[in-house]
NUMILO-537166 format. One line per field, with one value per residue (C-alpha): chain; x, y, z. Coordinates in steps of 0.001 Angstrom, whole numbers, plus 524288, in hexadecimal, padded with zeros to 5 digits. Layout:
N
chain <- c(A|...)
u <- c(X|...)
v <- c(Y|...)
w <- c(Z|...)
***
This chain:
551
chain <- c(A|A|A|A|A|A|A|A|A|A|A|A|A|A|A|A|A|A|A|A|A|A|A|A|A|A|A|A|A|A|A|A|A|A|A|A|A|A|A|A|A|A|A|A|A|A|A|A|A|A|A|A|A|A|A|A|A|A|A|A|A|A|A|A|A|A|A|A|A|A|A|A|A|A|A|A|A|A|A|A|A|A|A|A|A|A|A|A|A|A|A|A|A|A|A|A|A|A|A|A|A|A|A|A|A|A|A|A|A|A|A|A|A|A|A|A|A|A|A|A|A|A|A|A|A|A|A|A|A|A|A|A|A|A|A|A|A|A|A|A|A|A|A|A|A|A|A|A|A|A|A|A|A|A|A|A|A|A|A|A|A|A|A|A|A|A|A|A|A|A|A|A|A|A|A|A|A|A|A|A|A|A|A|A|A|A|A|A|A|A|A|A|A|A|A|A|A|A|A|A|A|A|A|A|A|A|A|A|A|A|A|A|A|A|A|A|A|A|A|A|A|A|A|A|A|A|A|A|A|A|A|A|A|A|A|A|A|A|A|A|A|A|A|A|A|A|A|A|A|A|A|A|A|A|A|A|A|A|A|A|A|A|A|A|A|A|A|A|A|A|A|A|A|A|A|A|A|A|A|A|A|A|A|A|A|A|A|A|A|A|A|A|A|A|A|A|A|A|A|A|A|A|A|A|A|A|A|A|A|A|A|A|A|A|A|A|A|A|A|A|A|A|A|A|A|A|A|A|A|A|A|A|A|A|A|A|A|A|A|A|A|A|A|A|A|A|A|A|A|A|A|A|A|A|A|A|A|A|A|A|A|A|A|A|A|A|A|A|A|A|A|A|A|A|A|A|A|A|A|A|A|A|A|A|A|A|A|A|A|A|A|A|A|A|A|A|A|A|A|A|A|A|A|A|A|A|A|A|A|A|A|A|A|A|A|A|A|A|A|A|A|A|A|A|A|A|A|A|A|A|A|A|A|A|A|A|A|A|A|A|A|A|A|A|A|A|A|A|A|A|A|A|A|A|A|A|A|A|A|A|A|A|A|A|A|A|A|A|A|A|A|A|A|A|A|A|A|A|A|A|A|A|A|A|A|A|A|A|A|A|A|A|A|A|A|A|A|A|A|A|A|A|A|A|A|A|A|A|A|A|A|A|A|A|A|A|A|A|A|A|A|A|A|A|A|A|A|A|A|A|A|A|A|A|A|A|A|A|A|A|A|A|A|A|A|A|A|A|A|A|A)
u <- c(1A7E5|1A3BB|19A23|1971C|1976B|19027|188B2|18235|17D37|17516|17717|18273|177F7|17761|17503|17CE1|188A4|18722|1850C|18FDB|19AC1|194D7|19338|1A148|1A713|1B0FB|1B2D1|1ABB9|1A0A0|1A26D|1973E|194AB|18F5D|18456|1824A|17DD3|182FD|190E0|1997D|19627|1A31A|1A062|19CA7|18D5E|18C4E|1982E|195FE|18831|18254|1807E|1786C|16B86|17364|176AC|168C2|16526|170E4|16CF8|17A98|1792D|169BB|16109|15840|14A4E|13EAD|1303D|124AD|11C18|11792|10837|10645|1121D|10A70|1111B|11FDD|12C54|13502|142A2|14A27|15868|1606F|16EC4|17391|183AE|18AB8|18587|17881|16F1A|176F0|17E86|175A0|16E16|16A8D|1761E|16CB2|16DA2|16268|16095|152F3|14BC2|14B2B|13C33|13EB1|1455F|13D84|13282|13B39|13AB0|12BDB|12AD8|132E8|140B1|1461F|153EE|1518D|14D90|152F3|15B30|160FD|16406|16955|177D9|178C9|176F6|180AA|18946|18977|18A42|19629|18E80|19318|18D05|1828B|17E46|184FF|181DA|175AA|18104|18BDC|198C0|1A192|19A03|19BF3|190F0|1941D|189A3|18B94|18519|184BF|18BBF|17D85|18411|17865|16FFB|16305|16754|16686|15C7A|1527D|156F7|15452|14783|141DF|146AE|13D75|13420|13376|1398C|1467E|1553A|15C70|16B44|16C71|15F63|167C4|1696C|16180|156E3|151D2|144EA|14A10|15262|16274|16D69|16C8B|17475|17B2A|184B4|18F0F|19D49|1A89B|1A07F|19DBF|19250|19301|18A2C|188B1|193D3|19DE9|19B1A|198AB|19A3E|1A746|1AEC6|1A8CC|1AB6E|1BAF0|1B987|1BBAB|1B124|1A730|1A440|19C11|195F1|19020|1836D|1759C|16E9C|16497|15FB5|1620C|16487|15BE8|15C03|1534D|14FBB|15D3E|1648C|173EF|1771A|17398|171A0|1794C|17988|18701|18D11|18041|182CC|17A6A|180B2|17EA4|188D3|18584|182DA|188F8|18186|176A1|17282|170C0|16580|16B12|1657E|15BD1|14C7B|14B4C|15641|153F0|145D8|14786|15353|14B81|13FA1|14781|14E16|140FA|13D02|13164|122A6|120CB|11543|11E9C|12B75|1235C|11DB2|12AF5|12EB3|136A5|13673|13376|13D96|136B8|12A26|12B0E|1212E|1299E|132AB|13497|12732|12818|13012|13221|136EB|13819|1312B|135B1|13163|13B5A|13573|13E2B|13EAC|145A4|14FA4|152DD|15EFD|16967|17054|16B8F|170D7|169B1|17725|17E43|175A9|17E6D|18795|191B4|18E0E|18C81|19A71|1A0F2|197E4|19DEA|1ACE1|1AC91|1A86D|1B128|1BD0A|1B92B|1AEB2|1A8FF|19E1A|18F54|191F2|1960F|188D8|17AD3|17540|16A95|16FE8|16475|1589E|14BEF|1432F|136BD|12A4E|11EE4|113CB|11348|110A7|11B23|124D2|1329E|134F3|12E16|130FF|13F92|146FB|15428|1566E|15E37|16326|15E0E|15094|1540E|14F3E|15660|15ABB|16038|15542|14E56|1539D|14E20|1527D|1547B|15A80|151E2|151FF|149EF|14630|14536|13A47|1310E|128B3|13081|12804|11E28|115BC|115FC|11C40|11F91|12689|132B3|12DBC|13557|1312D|13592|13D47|14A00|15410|15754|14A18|14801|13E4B|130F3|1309F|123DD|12636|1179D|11C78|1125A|10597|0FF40|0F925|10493|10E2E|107F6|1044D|11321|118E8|10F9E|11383|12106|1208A|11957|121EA|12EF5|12662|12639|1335C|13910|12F85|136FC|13F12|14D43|148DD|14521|151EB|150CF|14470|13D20|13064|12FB2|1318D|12CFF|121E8|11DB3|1192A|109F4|10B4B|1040F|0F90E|0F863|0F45D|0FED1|10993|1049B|105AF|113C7|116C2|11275|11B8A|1276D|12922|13780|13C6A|147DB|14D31|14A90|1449C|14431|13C09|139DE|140F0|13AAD|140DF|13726|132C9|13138|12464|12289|11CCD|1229C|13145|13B93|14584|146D5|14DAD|15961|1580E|15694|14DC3|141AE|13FA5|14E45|15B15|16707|162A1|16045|15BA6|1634F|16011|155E4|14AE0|149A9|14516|136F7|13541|13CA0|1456F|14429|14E38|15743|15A26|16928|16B47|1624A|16621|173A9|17039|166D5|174BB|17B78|17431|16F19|17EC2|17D33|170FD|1786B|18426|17AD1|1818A|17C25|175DF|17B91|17598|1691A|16A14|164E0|16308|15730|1527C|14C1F|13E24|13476|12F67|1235C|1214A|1139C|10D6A|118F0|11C2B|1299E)
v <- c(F1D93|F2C4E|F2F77|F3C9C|F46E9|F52F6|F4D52|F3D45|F3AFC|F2F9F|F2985|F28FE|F298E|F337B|F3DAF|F39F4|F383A|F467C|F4B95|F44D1|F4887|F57AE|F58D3|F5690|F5EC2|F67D7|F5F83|F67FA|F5F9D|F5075|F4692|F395A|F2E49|F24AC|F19A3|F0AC8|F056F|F0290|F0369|F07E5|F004E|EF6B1|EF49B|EF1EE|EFECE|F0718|F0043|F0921|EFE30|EF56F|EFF26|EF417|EEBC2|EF444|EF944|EEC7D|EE908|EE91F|EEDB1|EF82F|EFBCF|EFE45|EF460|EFD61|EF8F7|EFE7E|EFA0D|EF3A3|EFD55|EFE0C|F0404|EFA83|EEECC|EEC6F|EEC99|EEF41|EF8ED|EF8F3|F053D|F0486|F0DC8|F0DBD|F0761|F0AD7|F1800|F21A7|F1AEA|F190C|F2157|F13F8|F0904|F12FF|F1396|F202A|F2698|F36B5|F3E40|F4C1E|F4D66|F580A|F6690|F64C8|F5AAF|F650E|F7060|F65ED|F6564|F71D5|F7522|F69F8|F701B|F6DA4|F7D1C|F7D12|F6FC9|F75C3|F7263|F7F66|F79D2|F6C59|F6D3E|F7326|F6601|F5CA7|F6669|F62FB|F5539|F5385|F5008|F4D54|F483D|F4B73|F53B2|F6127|F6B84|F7712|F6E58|F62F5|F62A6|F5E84|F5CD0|F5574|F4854|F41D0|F3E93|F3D7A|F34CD|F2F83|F20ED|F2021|F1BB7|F13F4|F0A1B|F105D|F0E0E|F1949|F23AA|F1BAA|F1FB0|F2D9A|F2E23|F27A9|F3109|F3CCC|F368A|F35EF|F43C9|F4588|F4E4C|F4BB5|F4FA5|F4E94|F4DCF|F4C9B|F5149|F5F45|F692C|F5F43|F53B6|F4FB0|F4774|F3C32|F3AD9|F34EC|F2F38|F32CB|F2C04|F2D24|F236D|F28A9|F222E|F163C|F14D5|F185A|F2605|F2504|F2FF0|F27CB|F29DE|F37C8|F3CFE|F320C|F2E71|F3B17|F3E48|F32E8|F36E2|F4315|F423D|F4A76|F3D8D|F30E3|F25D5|F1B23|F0E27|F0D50|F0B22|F1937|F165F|F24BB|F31DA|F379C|F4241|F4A71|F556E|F5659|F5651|F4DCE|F4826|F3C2F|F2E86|F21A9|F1718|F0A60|F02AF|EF611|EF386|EFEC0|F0ADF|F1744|F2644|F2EDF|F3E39|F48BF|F5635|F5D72|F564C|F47BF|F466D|F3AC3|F3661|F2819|F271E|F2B27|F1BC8|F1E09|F2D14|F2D03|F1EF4|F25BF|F31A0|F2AE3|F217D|F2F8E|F32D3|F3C8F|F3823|F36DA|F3713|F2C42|F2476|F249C|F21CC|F1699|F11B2|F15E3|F1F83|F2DD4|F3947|F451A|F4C23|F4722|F490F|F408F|F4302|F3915|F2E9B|F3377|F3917|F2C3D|F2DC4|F24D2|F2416|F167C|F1280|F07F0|F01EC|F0207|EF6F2|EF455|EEA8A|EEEB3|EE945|EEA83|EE2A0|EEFDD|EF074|EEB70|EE073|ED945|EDE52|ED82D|ECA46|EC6DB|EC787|ED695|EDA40|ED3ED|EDAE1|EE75C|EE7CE|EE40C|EEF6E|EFA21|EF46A|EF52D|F0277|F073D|F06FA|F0194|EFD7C|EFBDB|F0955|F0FA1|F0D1E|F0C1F|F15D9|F1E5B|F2651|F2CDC|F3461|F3DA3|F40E7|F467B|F3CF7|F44A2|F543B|F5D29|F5761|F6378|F5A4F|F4BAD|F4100|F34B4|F2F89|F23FD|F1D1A|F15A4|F09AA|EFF8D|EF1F9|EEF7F|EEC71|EF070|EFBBB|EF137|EE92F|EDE4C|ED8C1|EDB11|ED9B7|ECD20|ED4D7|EDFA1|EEB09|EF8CB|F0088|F0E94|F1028|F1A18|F20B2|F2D22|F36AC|F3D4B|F3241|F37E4|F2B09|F2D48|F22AC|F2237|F1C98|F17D1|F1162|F02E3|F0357|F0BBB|F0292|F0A3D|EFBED|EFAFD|EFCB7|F08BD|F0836|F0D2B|F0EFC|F16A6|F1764|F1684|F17AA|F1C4C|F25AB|F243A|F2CCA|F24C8|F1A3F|F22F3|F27D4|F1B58|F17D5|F23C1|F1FD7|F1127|F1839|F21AD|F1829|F10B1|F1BB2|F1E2B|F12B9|F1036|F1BC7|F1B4D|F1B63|F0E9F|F0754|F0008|EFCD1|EFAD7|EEEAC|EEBFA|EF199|EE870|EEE5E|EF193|EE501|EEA66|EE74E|EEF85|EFC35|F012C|F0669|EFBA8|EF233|EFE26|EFF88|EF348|EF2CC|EFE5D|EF92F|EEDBF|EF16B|F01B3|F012A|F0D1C|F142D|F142B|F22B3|F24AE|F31F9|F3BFC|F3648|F411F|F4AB2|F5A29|F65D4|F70A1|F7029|F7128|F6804|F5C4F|F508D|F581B|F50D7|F59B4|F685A|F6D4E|F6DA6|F5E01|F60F9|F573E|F5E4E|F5E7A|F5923|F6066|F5D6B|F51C6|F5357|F48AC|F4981|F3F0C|F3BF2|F3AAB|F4879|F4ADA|F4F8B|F49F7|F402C|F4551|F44A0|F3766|F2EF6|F33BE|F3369|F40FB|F4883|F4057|F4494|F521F|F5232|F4E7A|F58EC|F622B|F5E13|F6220|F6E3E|F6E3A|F674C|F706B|F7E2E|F8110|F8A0B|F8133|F8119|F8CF9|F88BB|F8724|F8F2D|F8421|F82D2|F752E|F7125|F6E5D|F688E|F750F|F6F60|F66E9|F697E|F6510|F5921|F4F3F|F4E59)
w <- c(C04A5|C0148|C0BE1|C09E9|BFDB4|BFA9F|BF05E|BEF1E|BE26F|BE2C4|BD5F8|BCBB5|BC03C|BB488|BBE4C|BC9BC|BC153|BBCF9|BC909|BCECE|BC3CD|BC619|BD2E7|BD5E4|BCA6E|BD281|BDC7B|BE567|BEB8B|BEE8F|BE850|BEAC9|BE1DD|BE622|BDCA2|BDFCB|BD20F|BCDC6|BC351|BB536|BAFCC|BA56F|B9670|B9A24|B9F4D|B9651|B8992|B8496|B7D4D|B891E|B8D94|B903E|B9AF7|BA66D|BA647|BA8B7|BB1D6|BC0E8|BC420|BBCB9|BBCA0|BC6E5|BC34F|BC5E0|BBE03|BBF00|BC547|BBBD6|BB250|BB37E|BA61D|B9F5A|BA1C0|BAED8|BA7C2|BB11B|BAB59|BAD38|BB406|BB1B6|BB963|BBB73|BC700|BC48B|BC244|BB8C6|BBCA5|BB19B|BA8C8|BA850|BA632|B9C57|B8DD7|B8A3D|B84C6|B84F6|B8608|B8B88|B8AF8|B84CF|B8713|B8BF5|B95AB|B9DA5|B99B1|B9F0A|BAAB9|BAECA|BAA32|BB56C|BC1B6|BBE41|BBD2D|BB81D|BAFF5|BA2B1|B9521|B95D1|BA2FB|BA0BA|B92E7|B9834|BA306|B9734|B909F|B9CC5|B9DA8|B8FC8|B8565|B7914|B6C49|B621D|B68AA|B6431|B66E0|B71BA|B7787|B7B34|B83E8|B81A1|B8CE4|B969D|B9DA8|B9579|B88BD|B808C|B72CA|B6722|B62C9|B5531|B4DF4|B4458|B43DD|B386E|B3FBB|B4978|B3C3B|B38CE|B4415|B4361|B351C|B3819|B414F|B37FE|B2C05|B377E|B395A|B4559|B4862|B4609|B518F|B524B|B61D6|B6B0E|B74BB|B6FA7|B6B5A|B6446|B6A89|B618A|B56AD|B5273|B542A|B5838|B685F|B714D|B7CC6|B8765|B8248|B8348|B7B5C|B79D0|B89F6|B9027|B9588|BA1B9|BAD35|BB41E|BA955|BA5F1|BB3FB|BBEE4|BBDBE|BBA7F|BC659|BCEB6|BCC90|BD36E|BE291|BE5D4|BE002|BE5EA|BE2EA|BEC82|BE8A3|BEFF2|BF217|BF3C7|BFE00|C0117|C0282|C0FF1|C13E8|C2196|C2296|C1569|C105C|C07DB|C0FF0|C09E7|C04AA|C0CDE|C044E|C0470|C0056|C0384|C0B8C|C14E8|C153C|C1729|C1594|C0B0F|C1004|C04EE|C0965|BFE61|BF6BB|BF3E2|BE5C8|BE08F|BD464|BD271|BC861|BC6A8|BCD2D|BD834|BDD3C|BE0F1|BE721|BEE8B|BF24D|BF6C4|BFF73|C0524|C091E|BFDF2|BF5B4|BF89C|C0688|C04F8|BFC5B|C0572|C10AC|C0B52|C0BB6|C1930|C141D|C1CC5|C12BA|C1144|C07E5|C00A3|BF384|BEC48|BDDBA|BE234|BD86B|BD0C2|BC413|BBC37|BAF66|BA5FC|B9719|B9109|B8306|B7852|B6FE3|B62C5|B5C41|B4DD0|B4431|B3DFE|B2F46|B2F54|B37EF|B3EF3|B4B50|B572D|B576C|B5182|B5D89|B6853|B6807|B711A|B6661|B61C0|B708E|B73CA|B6654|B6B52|B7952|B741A|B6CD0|B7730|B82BF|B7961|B7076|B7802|B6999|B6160|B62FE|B7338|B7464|B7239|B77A9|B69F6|B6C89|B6177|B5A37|B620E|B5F76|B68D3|B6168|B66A4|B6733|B6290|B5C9B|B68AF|B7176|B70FC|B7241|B7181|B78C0|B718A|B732D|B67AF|B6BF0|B603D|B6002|B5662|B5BAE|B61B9|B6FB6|B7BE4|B84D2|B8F56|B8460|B8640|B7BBC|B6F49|B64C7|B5E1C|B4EC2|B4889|B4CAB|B533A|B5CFB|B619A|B703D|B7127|B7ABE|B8233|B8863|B90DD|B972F|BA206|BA785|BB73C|BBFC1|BCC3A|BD3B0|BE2D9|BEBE1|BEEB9|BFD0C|C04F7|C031B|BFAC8|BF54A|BEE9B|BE144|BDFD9|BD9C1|BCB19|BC398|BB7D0|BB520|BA4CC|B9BE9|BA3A6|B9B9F|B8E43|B8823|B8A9C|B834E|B780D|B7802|B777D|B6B25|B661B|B665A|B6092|B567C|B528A|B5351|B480B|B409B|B429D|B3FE9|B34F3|B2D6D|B2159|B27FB|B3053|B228B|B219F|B2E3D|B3520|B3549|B3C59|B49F3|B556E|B61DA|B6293|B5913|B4C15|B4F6A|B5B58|B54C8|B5C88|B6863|B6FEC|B6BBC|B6C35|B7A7A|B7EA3|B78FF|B7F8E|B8CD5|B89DA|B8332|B894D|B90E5|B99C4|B91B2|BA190|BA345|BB0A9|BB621|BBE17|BCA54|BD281|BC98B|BCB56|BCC7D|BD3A1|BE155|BE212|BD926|BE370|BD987|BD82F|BDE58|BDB65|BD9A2|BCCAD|BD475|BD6B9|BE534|BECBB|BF05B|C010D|C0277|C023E|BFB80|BF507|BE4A5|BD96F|BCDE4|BC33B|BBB2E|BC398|BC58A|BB759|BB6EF|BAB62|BA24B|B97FA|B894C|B87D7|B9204|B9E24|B9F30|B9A17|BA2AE|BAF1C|BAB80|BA9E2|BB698|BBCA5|BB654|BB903|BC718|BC934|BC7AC|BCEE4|BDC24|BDB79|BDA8D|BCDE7|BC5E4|BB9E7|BABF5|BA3FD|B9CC2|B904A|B85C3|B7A93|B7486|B738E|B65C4|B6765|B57E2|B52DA|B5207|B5D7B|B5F9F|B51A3|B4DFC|B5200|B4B7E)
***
């Protein structure tokens, strides 16, 4: 077994897998793999539109959940994260989503220096090969190929042509130079496979001699005199050490990193010593600051009989499966999330802060519960809640499932955002391109209308869209809550970095796949004291008249 390199990455995730395949480009430095789960190999994680059972899969998830949720009626949410290579990037949804130009322009209004629009555009230029994306704001040679399902199910134009009669914009790719509006989704399905963080970066990498991977259980990070020399392990029962002759890289989720820090002694002082843990650097911002996105699936009958409903027997599903082991082909070669709409919730709000992924069959994300009828739904939610919660370790044994409190839906404008949103799915599905198609609405029950009875259906029916983040939040450092410094360094400990998605200091416009990539990607650079890509100089489109419309 490997038991030294000059860099660990903890974590074979969306941003470990990056790191890893850059890292080692040239052959110059030596980096070594930590992940606990196995192999990705099979149809139920490969095949895209079995995308609800390894989320649900203990040998391939995580298995967190929340605390009871004091403001959800007491509800345990589920917290999928991948537990097998590529991480969460293969148990997730496929769905692409940069983000918008303001997140980061929040980003660095907030501490981050260097993470900008301008700055981050060229690393999503980097990691990208897009089809059918537009031109000079895409790339086109990267390891991530980025696709679009084929939409041949009419509903798909349907709810695009709905939300133009609306009002709202057209746009072509949301990805690109125009986010607000309705189009076409996109997702990271490659030739029909899923095309996950482990097949675009981890195992190209993994073939180079200069990269190793270990199966194991990281316990904590090492720490001697305030600096970062390797990770304690835990494999085949035995505990052992693997040294780090440059950094130690935390790569293992906004759930996984803080838990890992704290139990390495960095985190509140009053916290770790609760836990008998000694403190190496107090730094109370440790797994504060979660961030999640909630969503409602708004779920309506459909008249006529096209949706998928017809493919949820064993038969279909058998037919379904035949097909995309032999051709790699048909309906089990995409995720089905194939049309999408960002709109802004209210006029005032300068970009976007309502998200749609529309699919054909009224089902819920995990696959659960289907509807038993022809019908169709739009997943849709906030995307900027100021609802924070908090990861906290339960004890100081690194076998212990952490404490997660997301805190969703504490202030009053969450609730009125979520109204806001049932509302204005009525309306659009209510429009003259739905007509052939639309029935009466399912969920929420046609007498739910006011905002009592929408509230209480809320508090029921809301589901995490699985997109925790934040908790190892980057800023300044003097910023008391920063984590990490723009550079992803550890603040009070040498050579030790975060790179995923918990160092966002806020949550992105969309899912979270794309900007843990890029965070990877551009971390890289960041490890290596390259000189970063040139910023950009594209102009992001932005409604002329933000401030007085709504659409």
């Amino acid at each position: 077994m490997t038991t030294s390199a000059d860099f660990i990455i903890i974590g074979s995730g969306s941003s470990g897998s990056a790191l890893a395949y850059r890292l080692s480009e040239g052959g110059k430095h030596s980096v070594l793999v930590l992940e606990y789960g196995g192999s990705d190999i099979g149809p139920l994680i490969q095949m895209p539109a079995a995308l609800s059972y390894p989320m649900n899969m203990p040998l391939y998830d995580w298995g967190f959940e929340s605390e009871p949720e004091p403001h959800l009626g007491g509800r345990r949410l589920a917290c999928p994260r991948g537990k097998v290579i590529g991480g969460s990037s293969s148990i997730n949804g496929m769905v692409y989503v940069r983000g918008n130009a303001g997140d980061y322009q929040h980003w660095e209004e907030s501490g981050a220096q260097g993470w900008g629009y301008a700055d981050v555009l060229p690393y999503f230029q980097r990691m990208e090969h897009s089809h059918g994306g537009q031109q000079d704001w895409r790339g086109s040679d990267g390891p991530l190929h980025v696709t679009r399902g084929p939409r041949e199910n009419p509903l798909y134009k349907a709810f695009v042509n709905a939300g133009e009669q609306a009002g709202y914009q057209v746009t072509a790719d949301y990805n690109g130079e125009q986010q607000e509006g309705f189009g076409p989704m996109e997702q990271t399905v490659w030739k029909g496979r899923r095309w996950s963080a482990a097949n675009a970066y981890l195992k190209p990498a993994l073939k180079k001699p200069s990269v190793n991977m270990i199966k194991c259980f990281a316990r904590r990070v090492i720490i001697e005199n305030g600096v970062a020399t390797g990770v304690e392990i835990e494999t085949g029962g035995k505990v052992s050490v693997v040294k780090a002759n440059r950094e130690v890289i935390l790569s293992a989720s906004s759930i996984n990193s803080p838990k890992i820090l704290m139990l390495s002694g960095v985190g509140s002082a009053a916290h770790l010593r609760e836990h008998g843990i000694t403190v190496v650097a107090d730094r109370p911002g440790v797994g504060q600051n979660l961030q999640d996105h909630l969503e409602i699936y708004v779920q309506q009958q459909c008249l006529q009989p096209i949706t998928l409903y017809s493919k949820l027997n064993l038969f279909s599903k058998a037919r379904i499966g035949l097909q995309w082991l032999l051709f790699k082909s048909g309906e089990g070669a995409t995720n089905h999330f194939e049309s999408a709409a960002f709109i802004r919730s209210r006029a005032g709000v300068p970009y976007p802060d309502i998200q749609y992924h529309f699919i054909p069959v009224a089902i819920r994300y995990d696959g659960k519960s289907p509807v038993s009828a022809h019908g169709f739904q739009a997943h849709v939610g906030p995307m900027r809640s100021d609802s924070r919660g908090s990861v906290t370790l339960r004890s100081g044994d690194p076998k212990d499932k952490p404490r997660i409190l997301f805190n969703y839906m504490s202030t009053d404008k969450d609730w009125e955002d979520f109204r806001t949103c049932i509302r204005l799915t009525d309306e659009l599905f209510a429009q003259e391109a739905m007509k052939p198609f639309a029935g009466s609405r399912i969920a929420p029950p046609p007498e739910v209308q006011s905002d009592e009875q929408l509230n209480e259906f809320i508090r029921g029916a809301v589901e995490s869209a699985y997109h925790p983040c934040g908790t190892c939040k980057m800023g300044a450092t003097g910023d008391p809550m920063a984590v990490v410094d723009p550079e992803l360094k550890v603040i009070g400990v040498d050579r030790l970095r975060v790179i995923d998605s918990s160092i966002f200091p806020r949550i992105p416009n969309g899912n979270l796949n794309a900007p843990s990539i890029m965070t990877g990607e551009k971390g890289s650079d960041l490890v290596l004291g390259k000189q970063p890509l040139p910023a950009s100089n594209q102009i992001p489109w932005e409604h002329p008249d933000w401030q007085h419309s709504q659409r």
